[in-house]
N, CA and C atoms of all chains as a GROMACS GRO file, in nm:
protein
  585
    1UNK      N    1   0.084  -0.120   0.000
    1UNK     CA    2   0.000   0.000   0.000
    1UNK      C    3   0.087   0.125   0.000
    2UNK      N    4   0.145   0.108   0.065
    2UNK     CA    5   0.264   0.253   0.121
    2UNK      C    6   0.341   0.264  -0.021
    3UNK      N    7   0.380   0.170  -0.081
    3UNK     CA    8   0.513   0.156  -0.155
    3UNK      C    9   0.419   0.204  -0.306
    4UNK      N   10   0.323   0.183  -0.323
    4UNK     CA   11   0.233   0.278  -0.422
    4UNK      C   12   0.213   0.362  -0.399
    5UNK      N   13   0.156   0.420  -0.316
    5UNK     CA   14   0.160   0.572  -0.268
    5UNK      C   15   0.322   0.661  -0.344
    6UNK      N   16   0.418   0.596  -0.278
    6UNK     CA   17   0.530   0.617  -0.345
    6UNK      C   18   0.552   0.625  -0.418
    7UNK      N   19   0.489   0.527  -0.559
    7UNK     CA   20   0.570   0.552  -0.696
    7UNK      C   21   0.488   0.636  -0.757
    8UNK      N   22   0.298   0.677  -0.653
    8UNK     CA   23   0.265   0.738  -0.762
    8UNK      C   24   0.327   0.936  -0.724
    9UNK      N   25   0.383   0.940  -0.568
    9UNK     CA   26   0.453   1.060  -0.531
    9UNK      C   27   0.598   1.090  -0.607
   10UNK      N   28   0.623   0.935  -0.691
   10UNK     CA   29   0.755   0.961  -0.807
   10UNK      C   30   0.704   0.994  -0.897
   11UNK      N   31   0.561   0.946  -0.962
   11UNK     CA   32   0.492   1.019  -1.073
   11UNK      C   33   0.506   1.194  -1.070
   12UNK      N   34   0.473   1.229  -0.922
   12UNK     CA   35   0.452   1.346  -0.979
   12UNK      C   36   0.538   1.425  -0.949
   13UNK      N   37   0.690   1.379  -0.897
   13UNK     CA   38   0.835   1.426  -0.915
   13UNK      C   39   0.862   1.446  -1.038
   14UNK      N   40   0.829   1.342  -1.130
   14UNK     CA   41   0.876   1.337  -1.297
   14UNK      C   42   0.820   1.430  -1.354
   15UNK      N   43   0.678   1.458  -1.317
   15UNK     CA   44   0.618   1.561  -1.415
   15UNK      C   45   0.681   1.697  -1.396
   16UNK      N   46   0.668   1.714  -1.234
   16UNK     CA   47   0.763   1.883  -1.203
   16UNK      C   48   0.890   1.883  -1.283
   17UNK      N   49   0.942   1.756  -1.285
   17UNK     CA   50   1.083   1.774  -1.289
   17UNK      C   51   1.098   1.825  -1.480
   18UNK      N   52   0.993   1.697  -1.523
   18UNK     CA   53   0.970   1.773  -1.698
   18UNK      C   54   0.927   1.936  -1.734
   19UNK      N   55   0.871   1.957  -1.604
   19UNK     CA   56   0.813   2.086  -1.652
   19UNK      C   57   0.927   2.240  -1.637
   20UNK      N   58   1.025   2.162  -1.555
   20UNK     CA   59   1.141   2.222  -1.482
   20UNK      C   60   1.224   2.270  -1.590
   21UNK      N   61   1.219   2.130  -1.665
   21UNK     CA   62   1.342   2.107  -1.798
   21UNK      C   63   1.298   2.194  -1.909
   22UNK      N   64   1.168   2.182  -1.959
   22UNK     CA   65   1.106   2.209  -2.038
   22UNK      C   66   1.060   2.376  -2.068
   23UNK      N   67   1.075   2.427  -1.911
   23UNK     CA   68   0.964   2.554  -1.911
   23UNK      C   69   1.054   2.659  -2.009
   24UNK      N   70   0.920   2.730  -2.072
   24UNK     CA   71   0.974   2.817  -2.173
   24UNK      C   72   1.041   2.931  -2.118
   25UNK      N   73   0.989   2.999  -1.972
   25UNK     CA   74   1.090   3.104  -1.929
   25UNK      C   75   1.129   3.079  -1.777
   26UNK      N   76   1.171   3.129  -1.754
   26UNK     CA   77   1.281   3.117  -1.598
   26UNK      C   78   1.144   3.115  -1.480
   27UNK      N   79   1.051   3.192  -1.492
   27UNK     CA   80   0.963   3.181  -1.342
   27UNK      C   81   0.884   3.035  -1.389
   28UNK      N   82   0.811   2.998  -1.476
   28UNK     CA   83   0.790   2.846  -1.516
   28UNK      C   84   0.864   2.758  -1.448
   29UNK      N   85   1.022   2.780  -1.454
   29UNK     CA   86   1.111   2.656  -1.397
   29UNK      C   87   1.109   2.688  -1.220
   30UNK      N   88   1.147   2.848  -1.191
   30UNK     CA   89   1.082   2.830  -1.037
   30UNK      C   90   1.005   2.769  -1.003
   31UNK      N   91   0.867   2.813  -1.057
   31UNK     CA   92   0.722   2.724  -0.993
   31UNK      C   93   0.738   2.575  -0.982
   32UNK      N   94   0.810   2.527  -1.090
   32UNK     CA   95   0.860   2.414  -1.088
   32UNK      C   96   0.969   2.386  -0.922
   33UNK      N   97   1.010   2.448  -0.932
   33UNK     CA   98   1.132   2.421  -0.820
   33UNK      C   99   1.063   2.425  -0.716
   34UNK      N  100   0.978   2.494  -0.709
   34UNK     CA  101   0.848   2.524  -0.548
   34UNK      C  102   0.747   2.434  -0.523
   35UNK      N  103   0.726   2.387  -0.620
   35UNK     CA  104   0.678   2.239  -0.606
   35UNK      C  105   0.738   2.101  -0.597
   36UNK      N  106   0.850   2.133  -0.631
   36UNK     CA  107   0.923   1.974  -0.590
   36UNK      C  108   0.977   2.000  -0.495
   37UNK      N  109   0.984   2.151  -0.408
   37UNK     CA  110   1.065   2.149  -0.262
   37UNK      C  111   0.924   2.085  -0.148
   38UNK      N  112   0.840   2.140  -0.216
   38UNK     CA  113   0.701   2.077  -0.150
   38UNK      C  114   0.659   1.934  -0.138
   39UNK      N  115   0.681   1.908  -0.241
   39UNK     CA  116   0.686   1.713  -0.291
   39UNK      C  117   0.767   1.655  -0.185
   40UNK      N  118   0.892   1.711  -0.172
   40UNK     CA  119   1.028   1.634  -0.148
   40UNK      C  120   1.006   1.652   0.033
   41UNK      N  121   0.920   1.825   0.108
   41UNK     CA  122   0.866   1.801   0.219
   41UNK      C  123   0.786   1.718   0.310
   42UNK      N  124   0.708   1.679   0.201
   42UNK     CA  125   0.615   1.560   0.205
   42UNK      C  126   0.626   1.407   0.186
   43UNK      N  127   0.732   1.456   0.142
   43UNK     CA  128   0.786   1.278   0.081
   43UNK      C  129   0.869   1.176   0.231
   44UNK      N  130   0.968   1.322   0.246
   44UNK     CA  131   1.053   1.302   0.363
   44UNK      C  132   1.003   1.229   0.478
   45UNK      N  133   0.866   1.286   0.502
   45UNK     CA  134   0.797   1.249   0.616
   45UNK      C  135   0.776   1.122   0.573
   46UNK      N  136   0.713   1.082   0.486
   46UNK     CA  137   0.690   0.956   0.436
   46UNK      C  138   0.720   0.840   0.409
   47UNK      N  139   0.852   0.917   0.404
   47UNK     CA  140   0.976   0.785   0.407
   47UNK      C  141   0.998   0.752   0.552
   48UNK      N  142   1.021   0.870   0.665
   48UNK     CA  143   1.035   0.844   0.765
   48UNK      C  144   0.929   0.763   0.811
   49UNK      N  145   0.835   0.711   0.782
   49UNK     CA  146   0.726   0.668   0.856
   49UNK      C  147   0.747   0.514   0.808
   50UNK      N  148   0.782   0.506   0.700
   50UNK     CA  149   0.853   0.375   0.579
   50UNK      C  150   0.903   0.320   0.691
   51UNK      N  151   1.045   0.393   0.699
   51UNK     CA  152   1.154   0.363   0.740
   51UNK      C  153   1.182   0.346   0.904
   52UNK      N  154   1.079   0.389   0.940
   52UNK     CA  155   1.018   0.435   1.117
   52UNK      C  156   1.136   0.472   1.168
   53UNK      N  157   1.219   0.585   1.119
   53UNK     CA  158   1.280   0.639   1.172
   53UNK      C  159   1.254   0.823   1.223
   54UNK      N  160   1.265   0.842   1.337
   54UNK     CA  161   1.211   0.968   1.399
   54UNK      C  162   1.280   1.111   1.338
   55UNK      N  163   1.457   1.092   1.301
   55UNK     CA  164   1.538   1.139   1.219
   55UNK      C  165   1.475   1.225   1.094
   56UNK      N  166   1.372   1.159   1.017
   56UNK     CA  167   1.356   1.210   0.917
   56UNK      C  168   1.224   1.305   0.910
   57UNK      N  169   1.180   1.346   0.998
   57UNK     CA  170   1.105   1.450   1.053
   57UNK      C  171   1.184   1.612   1.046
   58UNK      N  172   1.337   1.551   1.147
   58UNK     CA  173   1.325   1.683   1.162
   58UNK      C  174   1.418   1.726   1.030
   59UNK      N  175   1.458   1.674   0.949
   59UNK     CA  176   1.537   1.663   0.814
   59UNK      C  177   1.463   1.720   0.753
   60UNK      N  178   1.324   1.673   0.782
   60UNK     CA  179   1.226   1.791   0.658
   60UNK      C  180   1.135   1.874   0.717
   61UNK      N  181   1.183   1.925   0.871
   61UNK     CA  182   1.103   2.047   0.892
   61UNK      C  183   1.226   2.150   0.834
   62UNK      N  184   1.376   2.107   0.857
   62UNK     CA  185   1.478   2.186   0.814
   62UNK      C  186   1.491   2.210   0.629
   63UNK      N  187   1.450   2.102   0.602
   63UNK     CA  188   1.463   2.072   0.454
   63UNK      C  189   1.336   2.223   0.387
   64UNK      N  190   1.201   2.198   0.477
   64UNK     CA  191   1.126   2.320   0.449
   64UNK      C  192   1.138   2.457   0.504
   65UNK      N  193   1.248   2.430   0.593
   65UNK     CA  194   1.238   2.611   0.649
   65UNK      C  195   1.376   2.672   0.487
   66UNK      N  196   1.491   2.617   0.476
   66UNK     CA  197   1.528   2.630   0.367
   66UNK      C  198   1.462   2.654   0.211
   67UNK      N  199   1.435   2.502   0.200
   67UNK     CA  200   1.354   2.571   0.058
   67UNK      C  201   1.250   2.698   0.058
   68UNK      N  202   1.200   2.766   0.163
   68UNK     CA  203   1.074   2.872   0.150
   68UNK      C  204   1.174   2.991   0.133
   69UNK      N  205   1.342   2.998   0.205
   69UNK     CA  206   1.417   3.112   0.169
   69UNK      C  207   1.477   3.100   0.059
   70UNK      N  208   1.498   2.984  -0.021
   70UNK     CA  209   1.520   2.960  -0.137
   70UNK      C  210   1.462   2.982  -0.230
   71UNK      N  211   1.368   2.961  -0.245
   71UNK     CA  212   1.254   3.053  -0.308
   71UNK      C  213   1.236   3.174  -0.314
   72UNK      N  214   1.180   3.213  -0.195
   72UNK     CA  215   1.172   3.349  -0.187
   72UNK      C  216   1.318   3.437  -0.261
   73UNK      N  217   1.398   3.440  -0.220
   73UNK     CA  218   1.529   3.458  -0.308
   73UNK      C  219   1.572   3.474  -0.403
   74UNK      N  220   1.519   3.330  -0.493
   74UNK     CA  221   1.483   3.331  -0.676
   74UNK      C  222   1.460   3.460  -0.699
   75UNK      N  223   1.264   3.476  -0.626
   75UNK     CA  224   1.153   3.504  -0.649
   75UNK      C  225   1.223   3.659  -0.646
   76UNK      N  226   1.274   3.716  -0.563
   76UNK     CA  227   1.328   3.837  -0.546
   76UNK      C  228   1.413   3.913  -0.645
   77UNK      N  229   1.531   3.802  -0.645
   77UNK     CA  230   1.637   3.806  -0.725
   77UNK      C  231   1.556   3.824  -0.903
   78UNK      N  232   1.452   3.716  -0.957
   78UNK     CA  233   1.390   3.758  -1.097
   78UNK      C  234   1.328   3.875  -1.080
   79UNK      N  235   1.234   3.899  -0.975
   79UNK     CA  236   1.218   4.052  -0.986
   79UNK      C  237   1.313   4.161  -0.984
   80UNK      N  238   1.431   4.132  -0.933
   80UNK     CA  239   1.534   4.243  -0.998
   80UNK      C  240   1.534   4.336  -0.870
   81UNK      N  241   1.507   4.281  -0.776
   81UNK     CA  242   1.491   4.380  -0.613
   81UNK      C  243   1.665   4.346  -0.543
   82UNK      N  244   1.713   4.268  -0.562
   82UNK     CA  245   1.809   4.233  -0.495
   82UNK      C  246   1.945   4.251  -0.487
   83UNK      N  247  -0.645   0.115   1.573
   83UNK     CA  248  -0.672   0.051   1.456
   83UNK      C  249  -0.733   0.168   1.378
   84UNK      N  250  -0.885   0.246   1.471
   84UNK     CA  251  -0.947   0.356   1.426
   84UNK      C  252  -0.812   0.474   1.302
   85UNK      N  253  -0.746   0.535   1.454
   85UNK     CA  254  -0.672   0.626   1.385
   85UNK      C  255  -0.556   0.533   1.245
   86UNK      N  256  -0.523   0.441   1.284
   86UNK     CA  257  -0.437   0.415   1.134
   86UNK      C  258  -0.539   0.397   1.010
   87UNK      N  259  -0.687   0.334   1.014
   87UNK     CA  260  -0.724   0.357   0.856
   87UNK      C  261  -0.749   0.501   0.862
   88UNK      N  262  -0.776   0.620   0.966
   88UNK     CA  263  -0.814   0.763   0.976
   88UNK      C  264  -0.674   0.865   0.875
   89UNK      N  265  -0.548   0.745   0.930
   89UNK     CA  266  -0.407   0.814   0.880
   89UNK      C  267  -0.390   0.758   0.714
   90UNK      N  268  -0.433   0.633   0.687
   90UNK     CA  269  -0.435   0.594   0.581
   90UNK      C  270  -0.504   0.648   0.477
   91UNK      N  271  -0.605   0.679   0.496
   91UNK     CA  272  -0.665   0.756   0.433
   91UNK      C  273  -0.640   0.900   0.413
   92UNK      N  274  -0.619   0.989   0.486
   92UNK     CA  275  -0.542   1.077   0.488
   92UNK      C  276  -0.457   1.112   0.420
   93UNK      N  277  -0.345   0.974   0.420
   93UNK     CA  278  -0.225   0.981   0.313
   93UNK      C  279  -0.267   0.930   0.206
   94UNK      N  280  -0.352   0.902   0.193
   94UNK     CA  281  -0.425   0.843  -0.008
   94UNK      C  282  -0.438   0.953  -0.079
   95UNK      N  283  -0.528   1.055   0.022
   95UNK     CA  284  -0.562   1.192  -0.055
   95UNK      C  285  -0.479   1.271  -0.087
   96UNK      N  286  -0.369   1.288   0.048
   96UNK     CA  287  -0.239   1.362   0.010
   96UNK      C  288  -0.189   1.331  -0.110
   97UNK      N  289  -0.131   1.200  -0.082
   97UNK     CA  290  -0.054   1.158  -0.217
   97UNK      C  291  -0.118   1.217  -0.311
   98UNK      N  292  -0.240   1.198  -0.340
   98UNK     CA  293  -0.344   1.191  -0.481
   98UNK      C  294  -0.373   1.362  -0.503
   99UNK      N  295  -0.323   1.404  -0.445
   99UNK     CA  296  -0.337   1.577  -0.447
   99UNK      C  297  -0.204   1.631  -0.501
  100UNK      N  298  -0.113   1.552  -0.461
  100UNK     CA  299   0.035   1.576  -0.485
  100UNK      C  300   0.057   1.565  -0.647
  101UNK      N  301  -0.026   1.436  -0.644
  101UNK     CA  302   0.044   1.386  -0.797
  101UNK      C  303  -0.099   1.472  -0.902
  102UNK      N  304  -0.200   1.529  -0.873
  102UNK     CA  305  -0.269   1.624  -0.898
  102UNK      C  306  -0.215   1.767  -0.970
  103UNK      N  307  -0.148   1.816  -0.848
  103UNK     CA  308  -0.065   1.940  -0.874
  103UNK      C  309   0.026   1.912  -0.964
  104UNK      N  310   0.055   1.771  -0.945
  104UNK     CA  311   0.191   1.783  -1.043
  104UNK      C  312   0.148   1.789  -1.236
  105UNK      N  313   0.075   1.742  -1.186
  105UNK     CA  314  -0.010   1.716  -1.322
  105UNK      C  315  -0.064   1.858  -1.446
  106UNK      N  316  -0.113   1.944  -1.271
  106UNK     CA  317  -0.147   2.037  -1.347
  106UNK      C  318   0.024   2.152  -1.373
  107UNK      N  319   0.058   2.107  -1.306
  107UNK     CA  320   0.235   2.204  -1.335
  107UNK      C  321   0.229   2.174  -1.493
  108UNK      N  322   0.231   2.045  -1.525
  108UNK     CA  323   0.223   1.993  -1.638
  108UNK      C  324   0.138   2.032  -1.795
  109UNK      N  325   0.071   2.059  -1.750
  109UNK     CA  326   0.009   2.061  -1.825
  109UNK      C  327  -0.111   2.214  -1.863
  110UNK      N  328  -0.064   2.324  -1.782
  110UNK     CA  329  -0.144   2.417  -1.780
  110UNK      C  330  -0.056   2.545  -1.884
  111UNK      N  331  -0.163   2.593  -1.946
  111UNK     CA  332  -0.077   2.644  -2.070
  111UNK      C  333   0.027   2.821  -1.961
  112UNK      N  334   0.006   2.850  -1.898
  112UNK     CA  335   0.069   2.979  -1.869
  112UNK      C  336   0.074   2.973  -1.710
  113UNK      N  337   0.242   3.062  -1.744
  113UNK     CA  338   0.286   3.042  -1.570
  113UNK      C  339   0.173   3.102  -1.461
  114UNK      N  340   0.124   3.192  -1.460
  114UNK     CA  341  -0.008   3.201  -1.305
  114UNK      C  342  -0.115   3.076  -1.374
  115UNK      N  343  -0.157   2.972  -1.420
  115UNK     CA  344  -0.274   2.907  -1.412
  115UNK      C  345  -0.193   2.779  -1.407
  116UNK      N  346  -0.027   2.799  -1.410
  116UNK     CA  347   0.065   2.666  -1.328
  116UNK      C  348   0.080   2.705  -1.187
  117UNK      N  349   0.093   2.809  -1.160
  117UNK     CA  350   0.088   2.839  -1.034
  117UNK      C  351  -0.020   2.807  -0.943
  118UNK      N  352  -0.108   2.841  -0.973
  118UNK     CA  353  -0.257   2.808  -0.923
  118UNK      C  354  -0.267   2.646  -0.911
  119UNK      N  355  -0.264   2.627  -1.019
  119UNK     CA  356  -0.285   2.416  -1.010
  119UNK      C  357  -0.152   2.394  -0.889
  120UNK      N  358  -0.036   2.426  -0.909
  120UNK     CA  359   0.088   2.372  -0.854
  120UNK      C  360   0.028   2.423  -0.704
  121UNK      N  361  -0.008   2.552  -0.666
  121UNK     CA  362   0.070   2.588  -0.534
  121UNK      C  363  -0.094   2.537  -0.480
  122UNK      N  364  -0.216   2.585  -0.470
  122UNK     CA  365  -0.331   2.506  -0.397
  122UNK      C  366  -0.309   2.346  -0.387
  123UNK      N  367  -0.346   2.325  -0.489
  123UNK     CA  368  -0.317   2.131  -0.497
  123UNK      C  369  -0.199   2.095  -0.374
  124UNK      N  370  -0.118   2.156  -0.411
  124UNK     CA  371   0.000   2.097  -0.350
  124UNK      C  372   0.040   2.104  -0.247
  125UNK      N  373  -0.029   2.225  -0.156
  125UNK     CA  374  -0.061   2.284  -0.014
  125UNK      C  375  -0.132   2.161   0.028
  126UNK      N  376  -0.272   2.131  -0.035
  126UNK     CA  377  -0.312   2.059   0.015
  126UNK      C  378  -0.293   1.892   0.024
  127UNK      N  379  -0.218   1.870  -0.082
  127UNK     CA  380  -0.154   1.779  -0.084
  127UNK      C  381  -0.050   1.706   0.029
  128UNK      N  382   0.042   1.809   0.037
  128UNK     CA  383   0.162   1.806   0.180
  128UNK      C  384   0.082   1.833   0.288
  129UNK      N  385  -0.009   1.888   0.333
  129UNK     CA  386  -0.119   1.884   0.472
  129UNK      C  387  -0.150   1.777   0.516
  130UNK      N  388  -0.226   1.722   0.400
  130UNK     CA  389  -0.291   1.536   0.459
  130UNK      C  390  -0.170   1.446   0.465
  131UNK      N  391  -0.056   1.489   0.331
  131UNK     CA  392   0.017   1.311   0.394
  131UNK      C  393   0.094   1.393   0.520
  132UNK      N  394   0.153   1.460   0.553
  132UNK     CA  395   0.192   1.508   0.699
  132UNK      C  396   0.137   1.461   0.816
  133UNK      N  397   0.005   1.525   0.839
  133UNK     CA  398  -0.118   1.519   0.865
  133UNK      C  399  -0.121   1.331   0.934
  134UNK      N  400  -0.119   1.318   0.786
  134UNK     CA  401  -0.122   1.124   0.825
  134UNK      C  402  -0.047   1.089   0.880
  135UNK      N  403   0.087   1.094   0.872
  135UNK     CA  404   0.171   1.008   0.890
  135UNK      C  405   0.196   1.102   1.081
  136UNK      N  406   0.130   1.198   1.084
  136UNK     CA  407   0.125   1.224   1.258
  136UNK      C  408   0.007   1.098   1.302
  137UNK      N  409  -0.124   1.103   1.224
  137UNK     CA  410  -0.239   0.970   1.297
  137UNK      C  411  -0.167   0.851   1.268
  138UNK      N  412  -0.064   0.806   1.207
  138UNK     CA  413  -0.032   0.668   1.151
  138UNK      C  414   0.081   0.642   1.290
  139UNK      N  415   0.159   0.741   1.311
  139UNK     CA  416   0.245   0.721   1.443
  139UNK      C  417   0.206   0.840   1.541
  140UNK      N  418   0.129   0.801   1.640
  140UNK     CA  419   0.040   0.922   1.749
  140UNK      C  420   0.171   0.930   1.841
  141UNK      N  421   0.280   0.911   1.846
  141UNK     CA  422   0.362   0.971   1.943
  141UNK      C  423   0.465   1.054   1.834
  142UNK      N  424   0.461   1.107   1.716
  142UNK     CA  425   0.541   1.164   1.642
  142UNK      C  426   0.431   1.327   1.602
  143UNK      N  427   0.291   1.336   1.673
  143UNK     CA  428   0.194   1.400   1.636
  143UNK      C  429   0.216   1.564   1.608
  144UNK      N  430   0.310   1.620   1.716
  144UNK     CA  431   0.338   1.753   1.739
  144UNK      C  432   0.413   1.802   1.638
  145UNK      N  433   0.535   1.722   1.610
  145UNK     CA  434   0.636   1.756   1.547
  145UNK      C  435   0.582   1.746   1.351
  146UNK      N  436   0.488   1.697   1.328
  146UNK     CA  437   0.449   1.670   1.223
  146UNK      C  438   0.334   1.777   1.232
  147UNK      N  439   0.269   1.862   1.356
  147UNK     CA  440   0.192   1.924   1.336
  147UNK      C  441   0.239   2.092   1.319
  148UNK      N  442   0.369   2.086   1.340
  148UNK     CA  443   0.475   2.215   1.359
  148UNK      C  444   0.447   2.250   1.141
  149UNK      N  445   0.510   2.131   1.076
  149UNK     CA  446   0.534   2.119   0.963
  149UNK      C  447   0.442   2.139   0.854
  150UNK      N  448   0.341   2.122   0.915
  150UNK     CA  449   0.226   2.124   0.858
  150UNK      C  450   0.192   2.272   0.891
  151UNK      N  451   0.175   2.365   0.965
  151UNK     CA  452   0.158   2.503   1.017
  151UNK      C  453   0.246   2.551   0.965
  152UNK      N  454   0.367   2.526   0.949
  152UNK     CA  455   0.493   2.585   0.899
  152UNK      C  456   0.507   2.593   0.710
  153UNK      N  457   0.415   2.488   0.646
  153UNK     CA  458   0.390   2.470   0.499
  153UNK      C  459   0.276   2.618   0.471
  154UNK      N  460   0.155   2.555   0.534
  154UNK     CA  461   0.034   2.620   0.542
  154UNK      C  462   0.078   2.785   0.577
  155UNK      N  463   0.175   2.829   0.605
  155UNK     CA  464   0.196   2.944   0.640
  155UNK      C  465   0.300   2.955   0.519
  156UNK      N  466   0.412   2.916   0.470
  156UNK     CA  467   0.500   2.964   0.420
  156UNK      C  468   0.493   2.957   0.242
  157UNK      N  469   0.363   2.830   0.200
  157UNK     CA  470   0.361   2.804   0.086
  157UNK      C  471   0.268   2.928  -0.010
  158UNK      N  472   0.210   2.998   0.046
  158UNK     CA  473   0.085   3.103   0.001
  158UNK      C  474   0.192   3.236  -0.013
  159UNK      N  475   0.322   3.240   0.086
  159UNK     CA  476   0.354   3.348   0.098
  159UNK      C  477   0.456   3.329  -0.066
  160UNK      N  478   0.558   3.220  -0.055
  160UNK     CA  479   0.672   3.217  -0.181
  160UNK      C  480   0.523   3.218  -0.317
  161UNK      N  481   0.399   3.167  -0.330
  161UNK     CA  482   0.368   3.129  -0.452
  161UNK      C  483   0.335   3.310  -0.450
  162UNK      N  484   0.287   3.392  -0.379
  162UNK     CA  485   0.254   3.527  -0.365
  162UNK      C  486   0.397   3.601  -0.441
  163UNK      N  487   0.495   3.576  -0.365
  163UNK     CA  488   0.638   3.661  -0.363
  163UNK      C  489   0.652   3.585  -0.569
  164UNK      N  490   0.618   3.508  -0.594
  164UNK     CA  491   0.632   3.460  -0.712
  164UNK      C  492   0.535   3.510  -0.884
  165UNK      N  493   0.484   3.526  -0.823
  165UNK     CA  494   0.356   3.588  -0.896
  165UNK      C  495   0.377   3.728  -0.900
  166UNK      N  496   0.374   3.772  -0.797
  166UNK     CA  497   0.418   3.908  -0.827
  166UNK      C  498   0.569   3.976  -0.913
  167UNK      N  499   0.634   3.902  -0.912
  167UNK     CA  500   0.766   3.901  -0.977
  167UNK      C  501   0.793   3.898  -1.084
  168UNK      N  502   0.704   3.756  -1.136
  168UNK     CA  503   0.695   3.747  -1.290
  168UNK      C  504   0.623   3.838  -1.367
  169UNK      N  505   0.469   3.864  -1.270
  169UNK     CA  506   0.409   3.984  -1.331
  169UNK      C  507   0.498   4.116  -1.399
  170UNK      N  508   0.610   4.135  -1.274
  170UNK     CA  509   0.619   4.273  -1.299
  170UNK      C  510   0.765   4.241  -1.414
  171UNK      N  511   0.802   4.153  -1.427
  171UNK     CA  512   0.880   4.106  -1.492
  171UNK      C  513   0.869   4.093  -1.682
  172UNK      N  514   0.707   4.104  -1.676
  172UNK     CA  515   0.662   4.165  -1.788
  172UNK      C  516   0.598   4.032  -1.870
  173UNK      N  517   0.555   3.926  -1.818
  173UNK     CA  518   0.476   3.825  -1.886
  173UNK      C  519   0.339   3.823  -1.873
  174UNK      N  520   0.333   3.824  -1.977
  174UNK     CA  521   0.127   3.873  -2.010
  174UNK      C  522   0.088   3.686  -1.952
  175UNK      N  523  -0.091   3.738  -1.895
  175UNK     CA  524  -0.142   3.669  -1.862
  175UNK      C  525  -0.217   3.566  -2.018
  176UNK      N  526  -0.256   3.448  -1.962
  176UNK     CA  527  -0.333   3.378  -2.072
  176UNK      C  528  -0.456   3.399  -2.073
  177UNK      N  529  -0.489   3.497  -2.177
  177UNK     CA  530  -0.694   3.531  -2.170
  177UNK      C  531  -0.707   3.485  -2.265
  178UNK      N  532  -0.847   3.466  -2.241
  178UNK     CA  533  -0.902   3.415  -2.396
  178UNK      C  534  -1.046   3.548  -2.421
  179UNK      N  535  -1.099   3.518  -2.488
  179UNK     CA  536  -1.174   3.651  -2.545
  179UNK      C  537  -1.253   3.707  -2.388
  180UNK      N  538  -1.241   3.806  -2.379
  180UNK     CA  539  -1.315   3.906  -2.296
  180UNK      C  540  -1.235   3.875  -2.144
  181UNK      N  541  -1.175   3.835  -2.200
  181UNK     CA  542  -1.060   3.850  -2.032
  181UNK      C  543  -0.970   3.981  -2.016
  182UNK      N  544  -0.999   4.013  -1.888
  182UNK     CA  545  -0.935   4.110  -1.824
  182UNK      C  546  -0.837   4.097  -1.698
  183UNK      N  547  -0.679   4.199  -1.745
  183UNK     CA  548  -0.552   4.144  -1.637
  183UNK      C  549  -0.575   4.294  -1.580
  184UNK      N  550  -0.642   4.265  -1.451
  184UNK     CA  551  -0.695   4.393  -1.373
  184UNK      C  552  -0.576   4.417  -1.333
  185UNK      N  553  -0.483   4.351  -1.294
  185UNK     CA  554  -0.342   4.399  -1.197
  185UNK      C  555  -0.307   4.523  -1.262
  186UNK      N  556  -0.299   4.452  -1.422
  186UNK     CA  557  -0.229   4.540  -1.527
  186UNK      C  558  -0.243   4.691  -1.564
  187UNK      N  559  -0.409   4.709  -1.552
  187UNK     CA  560  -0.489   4.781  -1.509
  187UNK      C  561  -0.416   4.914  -1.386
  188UNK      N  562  -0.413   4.846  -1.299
  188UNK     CA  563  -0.392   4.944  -1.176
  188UNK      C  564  -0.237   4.965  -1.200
  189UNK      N  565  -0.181   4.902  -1.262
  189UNK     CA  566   0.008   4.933  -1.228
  189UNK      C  567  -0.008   5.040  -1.336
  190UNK      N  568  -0.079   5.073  -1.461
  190UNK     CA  569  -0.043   5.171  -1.517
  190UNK      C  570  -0.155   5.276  -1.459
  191UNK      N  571  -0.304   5.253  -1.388
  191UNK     CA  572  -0.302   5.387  -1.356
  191UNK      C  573  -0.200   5.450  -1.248
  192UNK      N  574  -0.147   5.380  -1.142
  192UNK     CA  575  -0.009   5.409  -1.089
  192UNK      C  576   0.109   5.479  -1.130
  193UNK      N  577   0.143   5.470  -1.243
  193UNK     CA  578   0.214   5.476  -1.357
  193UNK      C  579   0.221   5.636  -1.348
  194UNK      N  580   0.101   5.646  -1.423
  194UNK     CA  581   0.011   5.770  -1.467
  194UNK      C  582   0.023   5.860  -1.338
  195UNK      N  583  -0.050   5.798  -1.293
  195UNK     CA  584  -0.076   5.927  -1.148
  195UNK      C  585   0.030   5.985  -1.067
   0.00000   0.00000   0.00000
C-alpha cells in the first residue's frame, strides 16, 4: 500500500521535474522548483514513517524552512529587487 | 486501529493531491494558471500526507503538526512573492476573449498618477 503511494509521489516528481526542464521562461522553472521542494517536504515524512525512523522529521522540517528562503530569493532576485 | 485507517486515508488523498498538482504544473498552458494548479493542490496535498503520517504514528503528532503550520503558512507566501515578480517582470497573462488582467490595469493607472 505505502510503496504505491510512493511511486505514484515519483509520478509526480517526474512531471515537475519535466516541466522544470522544459519551461519556456525562468519563473515556469521556479514554480517548478516550489513544487518539488514541497513534494520532497512531504515525501521526507513519508519515508520516515517507511523507514520508522524519527530522524527524518526533523530533516524535513529543516529541509522546508530552507527551501521557502530559497525561493523566496529566486523570487526576489527575478524581480530584480536584490 | 481507528486512527491508522483515519491516517491511511489521509495519506491516499495527500498523495493523490500531490500527484494532482503535479499534473497540473504539467500541463497548464501559462505560468499564473501553473501556479494556481501547482501551489493550492499541493498545499493541500503536503497537509494530509503530513497530517497522516502524525495519525499513523500518534507519538510523532506535534512535530508533524509544527510542519504542517509551517507549509500552510510559508507556501501562500513564496507562490505570492512569485507571482508578483513574474508579473512585474513583464509576462502577459493567458486570456481568452473578454478577459481582463486587472493587476495590469492598476500598475499603469499608478504609472500615470
Amino acid at each position: 500500500m505505502i510503496y504505491f503511494l510512493l511511486i505514484v509521489m515519483l509520478l509526480a516528481i517526474i512531471f515537475c521535474a519535466a516541466r522544470g526542464l522544459l519551461g519556456p521562461t525562468a519563473s515556469d522553472r521556479i514554480v517548478a522548483l516550489d513544487n518539488l521542494t514541497t513534494i520532497t517536504t512531504a515525501g521526507l515524512v513519508l519515508l520516515g514513517f517507511v523507514f520508522q525512523r524519527f530522524i527524518y522529521i526533523d530533516v524535513s522540517l529543516i529541509y522546508g524552512v530552507l527551501s521557502f528562503i530559497g525561493v523566496l530569493t529566486l523570487a526576489r532576485y527575478m524581480e530584480g529587487g536584490l | 486501529m481507528v486512527l491508522t485507517v483515519i491516517g491511511y486515508i489521509l495519506v491516499t488523498i495527500g498523495v493523490l493531491f500531490l500527484f494532482l498538482g503535479a499534473l497540473g504544473i504539467f500541463r497548464m498552458p501559462d505560468v499564473f494558471t501553473r501556479m494556481q494548479a501547482g501551489t493550492k493542490a499541493t498545499t493541500l496535498g503536503a497537509l494530509g500526507t503530513i497530517i497522516g503520517v502524525g495519525f499513523l504514528q500518534p507519538e510523532w503528532i506535534w512535530k508533524t503538526l509544527i510542519i504542517a503550520v509551517f507549509i500552510a503558512i510559508s507556501n501562500p507566501i513564496s507562490s505570492h512573492a512569485l507571482a508578483r515578480g513574474s508579473h512585474k517582470i513583464g509576462i502577459k497573462p493567458y486570456l481568452k476573449e473578454g478577459g481582463v488582467d486587472t493587476y495590469a490595469e492598476v500598475d499603469e493607472g499608478v504609472k500615470e498618477a
